[in-house]
Steps between C-alpha positions, in 0.01 A plus 500: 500500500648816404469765775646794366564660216715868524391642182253400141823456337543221711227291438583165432406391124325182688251527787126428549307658782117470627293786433274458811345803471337422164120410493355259275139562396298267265279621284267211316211439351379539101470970521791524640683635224192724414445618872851575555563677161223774649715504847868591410725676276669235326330309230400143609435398148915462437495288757600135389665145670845679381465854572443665849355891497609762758184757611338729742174459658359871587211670662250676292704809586825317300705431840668177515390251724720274397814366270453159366626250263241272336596150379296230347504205711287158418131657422607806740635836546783580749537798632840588700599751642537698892301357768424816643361678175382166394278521832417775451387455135317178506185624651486760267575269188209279606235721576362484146509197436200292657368635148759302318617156508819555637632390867757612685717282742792664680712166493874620628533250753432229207799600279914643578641776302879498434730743316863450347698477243777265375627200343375281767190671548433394115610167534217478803214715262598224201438183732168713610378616174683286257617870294649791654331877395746813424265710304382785752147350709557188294311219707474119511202304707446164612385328812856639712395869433590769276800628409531893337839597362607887573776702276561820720734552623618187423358142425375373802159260615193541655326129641204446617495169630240206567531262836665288227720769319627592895605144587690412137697813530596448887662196370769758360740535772775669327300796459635846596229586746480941553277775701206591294657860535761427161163422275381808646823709399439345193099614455627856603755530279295375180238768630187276586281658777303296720282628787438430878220639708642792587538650128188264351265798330693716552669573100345439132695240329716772297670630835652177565604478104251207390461665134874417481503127579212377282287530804197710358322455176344850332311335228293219700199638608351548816595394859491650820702852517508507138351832414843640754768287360426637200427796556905533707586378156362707238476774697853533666389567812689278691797688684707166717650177397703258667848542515784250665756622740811415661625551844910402577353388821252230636190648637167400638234612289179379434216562246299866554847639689500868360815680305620788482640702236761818505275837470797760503635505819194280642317208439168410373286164445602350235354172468355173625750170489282145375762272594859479675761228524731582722933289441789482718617865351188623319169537457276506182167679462177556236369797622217745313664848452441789271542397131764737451709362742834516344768159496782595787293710701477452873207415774501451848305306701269719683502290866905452448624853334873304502367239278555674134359329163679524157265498239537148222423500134215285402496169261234681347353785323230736637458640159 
């Protein structure tokens, strides 16, 4: 078990980790592509055995309750992503849908989600899945689980794993076993928000860069929040994003934690961090700032002034 690790640099190019605080939610029954596709931003349509979606579901006011990915799964549709927001979520998701025929089963303690990367961690997804995915939210199912491929910022697995799919990969001792916190370096610095309940409805899916990751679709049609998200769009009205910074130093911060940002000689809110992994010698954050937050800049953390932030580029685009 690897304990600690100083700095990202430093992460090993093996390791798998549980991602306890992921929540898996099945949605079944024969609407369920129909009700969801009037529920969230992404279109549910794409969705295939060998292609997971990332998406938002919102409030009628366009603030994100939640930060999923969606992967096909027997006659089902996963949906993974924070317990908190996904708690939060849930009841909201379902309250239409004793007009459909859709049901919703919050099943986390019925599967294991893993993330890694490596040659090992391949060998273990082949023996699972019989084929390993690269392509970015490339997915294989069978009766172990699913397994989603991610590209940013560099290849790397998702698994959600079956009581089966858990016991055939514990039979791989010679794994590299890590703290979830590297996979979360690694979400933060390939820009991928995910909420908790302290920042759940609290930003429209553009703040937290969505738009950028193939996380909202414009041309789909309606869903909840629609008439907003669009309107951010078209309209240009939407003045944050999410940006990732860089402390030199390990800190405790937590999702909601405020920063600040230099206002001449003084200091001013500047945003709202999402997530933050904290290493042996730094700490990594996604935090919603203004979107004109220039790359090299500095923030502080408002309840520790001495902890200072160095503004990252993004993998990405806003554009």
């Amino acid at each position: 078990m690897i304990n600690t690790i100083d700095t990202a640099a430093n992460i090993p190019a093996d390791f798998i980790c549980l991602l306890d605080d992921l929540s898996v939610v099945n949605v079944s029954g024969e609407e369920r592509i129909k009700y969801l596709q009037g529920q969230v931003t992404t279109d549910m349509t794409q969705l295939s055995a060998h292609e997971a979606l990332l998406g938002c579901h919102c409030d009628f006011k366009g603030k994100t309750w939640n930060v999923f990915y969606a992967l096909a799964h027997d006659e089902s549709v996963l949906l993974v992503s924070h317990k908190e927001s996904s708690a939060v979520s849930l009841p909201e998701l379902k309250k239409y849908g004793v007009f459909a025929k859709v049901d919703f089963s919050e099943q986390t303690e019925q599967w294991a989600c893993f993330g890694g990367q490596g040659p090992q961690l391949e060998s273990a997804i082949s023996e699972l899945f019989g084929d390993v995915p690269f392509e970015h939210r490339q997915t294989f199912s069978n009766a172990n689980g699913v397994v989603m491929a991610l590209t940013s910022p560099n290849p790397r697995f998702m698994l959600i794993l079956s009581k089966d799919g858990q016991a055939k990969l514990a039979a791989h001792s010679s794994f590299v076993f890590a703290n979830s916190t590297l996979w979360e370096v690694l979400d933060i610095q390939a820009g991928l928000a995910q909420l908790s309940t302290v920042t759940s409805n609290e930003f429209v899916p553009q703040m937290m860069n969505l738009q950028a990751v193939e996380g909202i679709n414009f041309s789909k049609g309606c869903y909840m929040g629609q008439e907003v998200v669009a309107r951010t769009k078209f309209l240009g009205k939407n003045k944050r994003a999410a940006f990732i910074l860089k402390a030199s130093q390990a800190a405790n911060v937590i999702a909601g934690d405020i920063l600040e940002a230099p206002a001449g000689e003084n200091w001013r809110r500047g945003g709202t961090v999402l997530r933050a992994a904290s290493l042996g010698e730094e700490c990594w954050l996604l935090a919603v700032v203004a979107n004109d937050t220039e790359v090299n800049s500095q923030m502080r953390l408002k309840a520790h002034p001495d902890t200072v932030f160095t503004v990252q580029s993004l993998p990405y685009s806003l554009e």
